[in-house]
ROSEMAR-5706 format. One record per residue (C-alpha): residue in one letter; x, y, z; residue number from 1. Coordinates in steps of 0.5 Angstrom, whole numbers, plus 500, padded with zeros to 3 digits. Layout:
ROSEMAR-5706
resn px py pz resi
a X Y Z NUM $
...
This chain:
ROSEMAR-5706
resn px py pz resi
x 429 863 903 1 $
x 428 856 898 2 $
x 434 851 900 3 $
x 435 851 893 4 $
x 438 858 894 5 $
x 442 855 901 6 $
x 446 849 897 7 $
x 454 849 897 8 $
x 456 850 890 9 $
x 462 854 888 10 $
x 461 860 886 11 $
x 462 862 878 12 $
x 468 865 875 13 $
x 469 867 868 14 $
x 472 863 863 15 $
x 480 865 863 16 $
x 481 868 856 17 $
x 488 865 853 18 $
x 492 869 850 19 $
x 494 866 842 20 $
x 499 872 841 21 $
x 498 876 834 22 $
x 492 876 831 23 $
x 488 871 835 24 $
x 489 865 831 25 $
x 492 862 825 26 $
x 497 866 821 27 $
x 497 867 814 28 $
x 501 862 811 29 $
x 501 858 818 30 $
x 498 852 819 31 $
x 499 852 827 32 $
x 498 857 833 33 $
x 503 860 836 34 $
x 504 857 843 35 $
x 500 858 849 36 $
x 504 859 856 37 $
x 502 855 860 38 $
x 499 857 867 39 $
x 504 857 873 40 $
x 510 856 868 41 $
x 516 860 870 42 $
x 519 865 864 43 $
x 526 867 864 44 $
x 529 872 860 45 $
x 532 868 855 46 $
x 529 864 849 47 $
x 532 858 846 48 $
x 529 855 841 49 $
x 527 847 839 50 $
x 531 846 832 51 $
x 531 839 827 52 $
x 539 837 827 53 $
x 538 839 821 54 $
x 539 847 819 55 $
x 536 846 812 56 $
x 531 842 813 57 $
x 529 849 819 58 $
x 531 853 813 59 $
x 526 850 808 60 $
x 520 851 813 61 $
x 521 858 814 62 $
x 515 862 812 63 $
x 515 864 804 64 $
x 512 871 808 65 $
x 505 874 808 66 $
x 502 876 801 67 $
x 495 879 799 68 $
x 492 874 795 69 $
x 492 878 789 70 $
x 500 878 789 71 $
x 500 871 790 72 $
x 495 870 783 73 $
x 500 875 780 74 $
x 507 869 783 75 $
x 502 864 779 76 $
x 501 866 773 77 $
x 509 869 773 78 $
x 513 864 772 79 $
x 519 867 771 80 $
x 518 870 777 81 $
x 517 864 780 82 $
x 524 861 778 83 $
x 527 866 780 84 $
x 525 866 787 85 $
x 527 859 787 86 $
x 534 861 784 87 $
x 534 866 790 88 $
x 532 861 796 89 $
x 538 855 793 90 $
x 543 861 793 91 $
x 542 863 801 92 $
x 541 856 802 93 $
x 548 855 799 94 $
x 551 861 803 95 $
x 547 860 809 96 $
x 549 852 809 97 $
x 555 851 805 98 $
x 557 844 807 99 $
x 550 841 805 100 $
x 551 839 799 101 $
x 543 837 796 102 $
x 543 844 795 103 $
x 538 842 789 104 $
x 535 837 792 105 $
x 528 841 795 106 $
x 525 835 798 107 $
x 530 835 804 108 $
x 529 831 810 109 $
x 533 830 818 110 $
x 538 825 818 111 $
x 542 824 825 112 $
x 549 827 826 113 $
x 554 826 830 114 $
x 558 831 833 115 $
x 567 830 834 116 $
x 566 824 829 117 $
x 571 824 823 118 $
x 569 824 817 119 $
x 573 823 810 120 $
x 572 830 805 121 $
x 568 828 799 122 $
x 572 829 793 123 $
x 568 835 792 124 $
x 571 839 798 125 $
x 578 837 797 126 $
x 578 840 791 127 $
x 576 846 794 128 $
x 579 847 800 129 $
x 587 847 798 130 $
x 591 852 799 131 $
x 593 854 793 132 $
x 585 852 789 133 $
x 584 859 785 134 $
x 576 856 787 135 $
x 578 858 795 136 $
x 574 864 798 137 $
x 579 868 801 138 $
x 581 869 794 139 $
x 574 870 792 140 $
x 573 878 790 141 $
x 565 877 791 142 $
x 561 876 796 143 $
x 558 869 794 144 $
x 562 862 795 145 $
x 564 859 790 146 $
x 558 854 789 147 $
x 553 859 790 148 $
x 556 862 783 149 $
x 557 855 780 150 $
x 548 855 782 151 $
x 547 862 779 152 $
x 551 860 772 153 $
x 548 853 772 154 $
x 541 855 774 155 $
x 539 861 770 156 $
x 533 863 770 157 $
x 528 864 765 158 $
x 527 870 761 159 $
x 521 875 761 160 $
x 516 871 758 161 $
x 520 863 759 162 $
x 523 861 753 163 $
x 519 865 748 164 $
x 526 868 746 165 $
x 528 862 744 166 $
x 523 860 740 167 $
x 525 861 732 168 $
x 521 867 728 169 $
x 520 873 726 170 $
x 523 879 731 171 $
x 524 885 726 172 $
x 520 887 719 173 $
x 523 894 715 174 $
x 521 896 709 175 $
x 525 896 704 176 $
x 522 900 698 177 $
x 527 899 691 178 $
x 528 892 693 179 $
x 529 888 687 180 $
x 526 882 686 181 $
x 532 878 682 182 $
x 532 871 684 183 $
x 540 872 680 184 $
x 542 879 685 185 $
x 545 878 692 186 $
x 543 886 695 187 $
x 543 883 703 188 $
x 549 882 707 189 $
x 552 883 715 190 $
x 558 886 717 191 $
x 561 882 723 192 $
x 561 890 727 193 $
x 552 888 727 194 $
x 551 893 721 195 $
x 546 891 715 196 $
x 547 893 708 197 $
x 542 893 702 198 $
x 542 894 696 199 $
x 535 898 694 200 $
x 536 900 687 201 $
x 542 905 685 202 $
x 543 906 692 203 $
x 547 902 698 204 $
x 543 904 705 205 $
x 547 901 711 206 $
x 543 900 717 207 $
x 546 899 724 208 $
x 542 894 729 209 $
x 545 897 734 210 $
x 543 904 734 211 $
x 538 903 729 212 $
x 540 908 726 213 $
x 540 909 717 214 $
x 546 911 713 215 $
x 546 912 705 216 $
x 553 909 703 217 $
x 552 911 696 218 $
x 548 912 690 219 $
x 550 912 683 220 $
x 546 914 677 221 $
x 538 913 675 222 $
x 542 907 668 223 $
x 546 903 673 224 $
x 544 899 679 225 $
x 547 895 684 226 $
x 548 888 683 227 $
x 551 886 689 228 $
x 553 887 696 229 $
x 559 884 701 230 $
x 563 886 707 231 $
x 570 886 706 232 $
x 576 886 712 233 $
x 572 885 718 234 $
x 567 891 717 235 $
x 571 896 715 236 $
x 570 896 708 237 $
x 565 894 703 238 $
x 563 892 696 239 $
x 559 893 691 240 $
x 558 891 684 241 $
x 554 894 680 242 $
x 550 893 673 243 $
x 555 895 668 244 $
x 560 890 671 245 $
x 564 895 676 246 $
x 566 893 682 247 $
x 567 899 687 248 $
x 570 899 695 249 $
x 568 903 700 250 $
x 571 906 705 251 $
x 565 905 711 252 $
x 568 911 715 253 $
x 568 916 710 254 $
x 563 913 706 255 $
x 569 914 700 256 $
x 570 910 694 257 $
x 577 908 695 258 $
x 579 903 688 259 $
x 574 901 683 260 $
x 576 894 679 261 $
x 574 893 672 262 $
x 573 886 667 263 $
x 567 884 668 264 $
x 563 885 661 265 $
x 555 884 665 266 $
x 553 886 671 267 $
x 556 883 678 268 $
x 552 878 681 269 $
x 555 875 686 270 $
x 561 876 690 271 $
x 565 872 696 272 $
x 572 874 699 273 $
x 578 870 702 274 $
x 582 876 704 275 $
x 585 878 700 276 $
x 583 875 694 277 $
x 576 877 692 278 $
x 572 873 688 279 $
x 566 875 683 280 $
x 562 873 678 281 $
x 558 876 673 282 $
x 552 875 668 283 $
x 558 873 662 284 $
x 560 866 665 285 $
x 566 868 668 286 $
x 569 868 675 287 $
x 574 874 676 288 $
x 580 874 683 289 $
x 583 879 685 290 $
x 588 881 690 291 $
x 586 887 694 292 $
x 592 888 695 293 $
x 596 890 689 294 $
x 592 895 683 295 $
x 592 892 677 296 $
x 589 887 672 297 $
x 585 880 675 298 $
x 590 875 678 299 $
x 585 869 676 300 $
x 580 869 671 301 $
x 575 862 671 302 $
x 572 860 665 303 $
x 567 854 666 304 $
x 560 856 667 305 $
x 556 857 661 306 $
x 551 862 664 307 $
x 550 868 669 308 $
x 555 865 677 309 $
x 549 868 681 310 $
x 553 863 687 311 $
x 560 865 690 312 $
x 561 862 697 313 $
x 569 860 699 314 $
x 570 855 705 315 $
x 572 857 712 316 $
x 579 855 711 317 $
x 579 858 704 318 $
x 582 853 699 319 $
x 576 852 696 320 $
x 571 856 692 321 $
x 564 854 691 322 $
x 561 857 684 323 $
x 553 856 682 324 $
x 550 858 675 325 $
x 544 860 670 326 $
x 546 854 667 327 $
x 544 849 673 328 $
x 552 848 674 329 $
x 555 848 680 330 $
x 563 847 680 331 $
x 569 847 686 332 $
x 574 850 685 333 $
x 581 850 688 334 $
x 585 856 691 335 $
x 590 855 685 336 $
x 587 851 680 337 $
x 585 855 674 338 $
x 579 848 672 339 $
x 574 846 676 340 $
x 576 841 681 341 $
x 569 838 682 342 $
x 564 839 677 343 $
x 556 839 680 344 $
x 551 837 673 345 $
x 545 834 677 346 $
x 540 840 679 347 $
x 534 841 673 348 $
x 534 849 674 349 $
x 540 854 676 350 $
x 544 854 683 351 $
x 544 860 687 352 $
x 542 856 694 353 $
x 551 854 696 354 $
x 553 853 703 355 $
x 559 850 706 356 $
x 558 845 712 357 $
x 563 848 718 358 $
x 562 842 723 359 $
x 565 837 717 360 $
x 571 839 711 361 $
x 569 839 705 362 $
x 561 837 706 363 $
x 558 842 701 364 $
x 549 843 701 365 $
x 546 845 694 366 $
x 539 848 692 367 $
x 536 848 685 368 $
x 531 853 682 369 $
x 523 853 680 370 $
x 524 846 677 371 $
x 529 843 681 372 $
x 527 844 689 373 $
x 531 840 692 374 $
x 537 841 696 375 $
x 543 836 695 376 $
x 549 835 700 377 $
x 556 833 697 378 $
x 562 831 699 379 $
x 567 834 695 380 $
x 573 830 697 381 $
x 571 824 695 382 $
x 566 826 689 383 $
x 560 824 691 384 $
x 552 826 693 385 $
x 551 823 700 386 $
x 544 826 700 387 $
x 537 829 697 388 $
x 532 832 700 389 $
x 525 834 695 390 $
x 523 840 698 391 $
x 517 841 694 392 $
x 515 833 696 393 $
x 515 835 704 394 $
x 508 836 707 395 $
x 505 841 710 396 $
x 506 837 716 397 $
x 507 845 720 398 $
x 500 847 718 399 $
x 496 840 720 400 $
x 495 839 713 401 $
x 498 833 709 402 $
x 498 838 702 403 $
x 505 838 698 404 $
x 508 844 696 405 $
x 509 845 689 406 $
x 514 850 686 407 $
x 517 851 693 408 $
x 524 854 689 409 $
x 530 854 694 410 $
x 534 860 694 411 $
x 538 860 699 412 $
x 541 856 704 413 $
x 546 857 711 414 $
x 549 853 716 415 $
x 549 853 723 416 $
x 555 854 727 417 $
x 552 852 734 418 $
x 549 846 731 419 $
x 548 841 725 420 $
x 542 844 723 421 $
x 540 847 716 422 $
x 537 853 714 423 $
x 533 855 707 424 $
x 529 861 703 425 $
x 523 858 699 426 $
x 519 862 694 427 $
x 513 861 689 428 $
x 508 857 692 429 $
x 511 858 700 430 $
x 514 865 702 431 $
x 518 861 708 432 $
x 524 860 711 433 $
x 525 852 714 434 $
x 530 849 719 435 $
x 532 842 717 436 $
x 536 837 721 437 $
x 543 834 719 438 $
x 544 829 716 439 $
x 537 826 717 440 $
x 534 833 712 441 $
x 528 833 716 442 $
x 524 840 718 443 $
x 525 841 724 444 $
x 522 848 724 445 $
x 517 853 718 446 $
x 517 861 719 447 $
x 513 864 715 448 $
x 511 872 714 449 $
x 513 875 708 450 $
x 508 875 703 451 $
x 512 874 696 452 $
x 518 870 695 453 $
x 524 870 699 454 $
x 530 872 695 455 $
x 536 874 699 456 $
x 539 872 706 457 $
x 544 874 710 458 $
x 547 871 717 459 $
x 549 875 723 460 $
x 555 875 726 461 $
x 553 871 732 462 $
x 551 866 728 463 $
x 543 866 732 464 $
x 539 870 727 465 $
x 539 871 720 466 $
x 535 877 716 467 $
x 531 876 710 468 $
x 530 880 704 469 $
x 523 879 700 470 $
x 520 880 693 471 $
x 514 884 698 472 $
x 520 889 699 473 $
x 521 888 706 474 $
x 527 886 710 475 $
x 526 881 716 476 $
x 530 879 723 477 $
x 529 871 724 478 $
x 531 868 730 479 $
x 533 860 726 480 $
x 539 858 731 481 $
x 541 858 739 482 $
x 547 862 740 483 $
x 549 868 744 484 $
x 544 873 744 485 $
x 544 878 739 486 $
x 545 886 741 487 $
x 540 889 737 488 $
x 536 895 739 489 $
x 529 894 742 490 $
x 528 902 743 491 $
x 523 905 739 492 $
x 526 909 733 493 $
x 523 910 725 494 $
x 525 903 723 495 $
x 522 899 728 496 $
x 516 896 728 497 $
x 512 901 732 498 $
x 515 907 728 499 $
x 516 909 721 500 $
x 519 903 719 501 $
x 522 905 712 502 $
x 529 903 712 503 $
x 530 910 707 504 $
C-alpha cells in the first residue's frame, strides 16, 4: 500500500442537513426563514416569544395571509375591496388596543413605555370612562367599543364601483308614449311616499320607484286632457287639471275621484299648494285659491297676468306665492294680498323656470324662454335682481369645445336643499340638464341623454335625484344632488332598463 492511502486524515462525514421548518425555505409573504435550532440548545416545553413593547406595531407585522397570485390581481383591481379590509384591520386594532389612540395612523413605530408610571388620561379617556357617560361600554349593547363604531361610521367604505353612485347622471329611462311636448304643461310630479305621476295624454299612470310597479289612476275622454299634475297632503291625494279648465281630486288609495273644482274658463296648466289653500292657474291669465277644506266658490281670484301661469311655485314657509307667464312676467304674490306685491317685467320670452332658494328667505331663481335663455335671481324683499347668468352665452367647456350654445330655453329650475347648488332643464339646441353653482352661477355639471327638449321636472323626496320628462317621449332618473341614497328598486321588471321599459 501507497503512503498516500496510509495519511491521518479524519474520516468524511456527510453534511448535516438543517431543518428550515415548513416548506424549506422562505414563506410566502415572508421575507425571513423561520429559526433554525441551534446544535446543543436545550428545548423546553414552553414557548415565549420576543415582542416589541408595542403591541401595535406586532399587530401590523403580522402576515396579510397566503394568496394564490390570482386573488392577489383580483385585491388589486378592487378598490372597494381594499378599503374594506383596511376598515377591518383599523376596527380589530382598536378592539385589540383600545388604549392606542393612532389607531389612523398606518405608519406606527416603537416608543419605550414605562410601567407603574402615572400618567394624566387624555381628555379623550376621561370623557369616556365616567360612570355615568352613556359612551361606557358596560351600557354598550354591541360587541364593538365605542371608538370601534365611531371607526365604522367615520371611515365607510366605498361602495361597489367607488364613487361611481355618487357621480350625477342618468340611472333610469322609461318610455312615456303620450307624453306631450308643451313647454306651458306641467304632466311630472313626485309624491314624498316615492311615487312618480305622469300625465300622458287623457290618462295619469302613477309608477311606485319602489316596487316598480304601473297603476292608471284615471283617464277621461278622447276631447279632454290632462293639463297638469300635483300631490296633495303628503301623498295621499293628488290633482289633476284638465284641459276644460277642471281641477279633479283623487283619492290615491281607491283611485276615486273625491271633489271637482271649477272657474277656470282654459285649460289649468299649473298648480302648487300651501295646505290648505291650493293654487292654480290657467290658459285665462287668472290664478284661482281654493281652500281644501271648505266646498264652494274660490276663496281668492288673482288677476295680474295677461297671459297663460304656466309657473306656480309657494315658498317653504307659504307667505309667498311665485307666478310666471306667457306674457314674460313673472309676479310674487302675498298669502293675503289680492295685487302682486313684486312685479318681474325683465325676461324677453315666457317664465316657466320659478324656484324659491331654501338656504337664504325671500332669494327667488327665474328662467326665460327661447328668446330669453337667462336665469336671474331675485331678492324679492328688498325688490332687486342680485344676478343674471345667460345660459345660451356659456361654452361648451363639458364637451372641450369652446361652441356657444344658442337657443338653449331654460325650462325648468330647482334648488338643492343639501347644498347652494342649482339645477336647470334646457331644450332646442341642447337637450341638457346643468348644475350651477350658487351665488358665483357657474356650471359645475352637464347631463345629457334625452334626444329632444327637456320639458317637465320633478324632485324626489330626498332631494338626491330628479326625474325628467322629454319631447322624445321619455322619462329619465338623474343623480344631480348629495343626499341620502334614494330607495328605487333595481330589480328587474318591465319598466327597467333591461326589460320592457314602457311605463303604460
Amino acid at each position: 500500500m501507497s503512503d498516500d492511502c496510509s495519511t491521518d486524515s479524519p474520516p468524511r462525514t456527510p453534511p448535516r442537513r438543517e431543518a428550515v421548518g415548513i416548506g424549506d425555505g422562505q414563506r410566502e409573504g415572508h421575507s425571513e426563514y423561520y429559526p433554525v435550532t441551534p446544535p446543543g440548545a436545550r428545548i423546553g416545553d414552553r414557548f415565549i416569544p420576543v415582542r416589541s413593547p408595542d403591541p401595535a406595531v406586532e399587530f401590523l407585522r403580522l402576515p396579510s395571509g397566503i394568496a394564490s397570485n390570482k386573488r392577489k390581481r383580483e385585491e388589486t383591481n378592487s378598490s372597494g375591496r381594499r378599503q374594506g379590509n383596511e376598515l377591518y384591520r383599523v376596527v380589530l386594532e382598536t378592539a385589540l388596543f383600545p388604549t392606542h389612540n393612532d389607531y389612523l395612523d398606518l405608519s406606527h413605530t416603537p416608543t419605550s413605555h414605562q410601567l407603574m408610571t402615572f400618567k394624566s388620561p387624555s381628555a379623550k379617556l376621561r370623557r369616556t370612562t365616567t360612570i355615568d357617560s352613556p359612551f361606557r361600554d358596560a351600557y354598550s349593547t354591541s360587541p364593538l367599543s365605542h371608538e370601534a363604531q365611531s371607526i365604522l361610521t367615520s371611515l365607510r367604505p366605498e361602495g361597489r364601483g367607488g364613487n361611481e353612485e355618487e357621480r350625477p347622471g342618468c340611472f333610469r329611462a322609461l318610455d312615456a308614449p303620450g307624453l306631450q311636448d308643451d313647454f306651458y304643461l306641467n304632466l311630472l310630479d313626485w309624491s314624498p311616499q316615492n311615487v312618480i305621476a305622469v300625465g300622458l295624454g287623457a290618462a295619469v299612470y302613477l309608477w311606485n320607484a319602489k316596487t316598480v310597479e304601473v297603476t292608471k289612476l284615471c283617464e277621461y275622454s278622447h276631447w279632454e286632457s290632462v293639463t297638469s299634475v300635483l300631490w296633495l297632503s303628503q301623498g295621499d291625494y293628488i290633482a289633476v287639471g284638465t284641459s276644460r279648465g277642471l281641477v279633479n281630486i283623487y283619492d290615491v288609495k281607491t283611485r276615486k275621484k273625491i271633489r271637482r273644482l271649477n272657474g277656470h274658463r282654459g285649460r289649468v296648466a299649473s298648480m302648487s299648494c300651501n295646505e290648505p289653500i291650493l293654487s292654480t292657474g290657467s290658459s285665462c291669465g287668472i290664478i284661482l285659491q281654493q281652500d281644501l277644506r271648505v266646498s264652494g266658490p274660490a276663496l281668492r281670484v288673482l288677476a295680474g297676468h295677461h297671459g297663460e301661469v304656466c309657473g306656480l311655485k309657494w315658498n317653504s314657509d307659504g307667505t309667498l306665492l311665485a307666478s310666471g307667464g306667457n306674457d314674460n312676467t313673472a309676479l310674487v304674490w302675498d298669502d293675503r294680498a289680492y295685487i302682486p306685491l313684486y312685479s318681474i317685467r325683465e325676461h324677453n320670452a315666457a317664465v316657466k323656470a320659478l324656484a324659491w332658494s331654501p338656504h337664504a328667505r325671500g332669494l327667488l331663481a327665474t328662467g326665460g324662454g327661447t328668446h330669453d335663455r337667462k336665469i336671474k335671481i331675485w331678492n324679492v324683499n328688498a325688490g332687486k335682481r342680485l344676478d343674471v347668468c345667460d345660459t345660451g352665452s356659456q361654452p361648451d367647456t363639458f364637451r372641450n369645445s369652446q361652441r356657444k350654445s344658442k337657443h338653449l330655453k331654460v325650462t325648468n329650475l330647482a334648488w338643492s336643499v343639501n347644498a347652494n347648488e342649482l339645477v336647470s332643464t334646457h331644450g332646442y339646441s341642447k337637450h341638457d340638464i346643468k348644475i350651477w353653482r350658487y351665488p358665483c352661477l357657474t356650471p359645475t355639471n352637464e347631463l345629457a341623454g334625452h334626444s329632444d327638449r327637456v320639458v317637465y321636472l320633478a324632485t324626489s323626496p330626498d332631494e338626491r335625484s330628479i326625474v325628467t320628462g322629454g319631447a322624445d317621449e321619455t322619462l329619465r332618473f338623474w343623480r344631480v344632488f348629495k343626499g341620502r341614497q334614494l330607495d328605487v328598486a333595481e330589480s328587474e321588471s318591465r319598466l327597467s332598463l333591461r326589460g320592457g321599459n314602457v311605463i303604460r
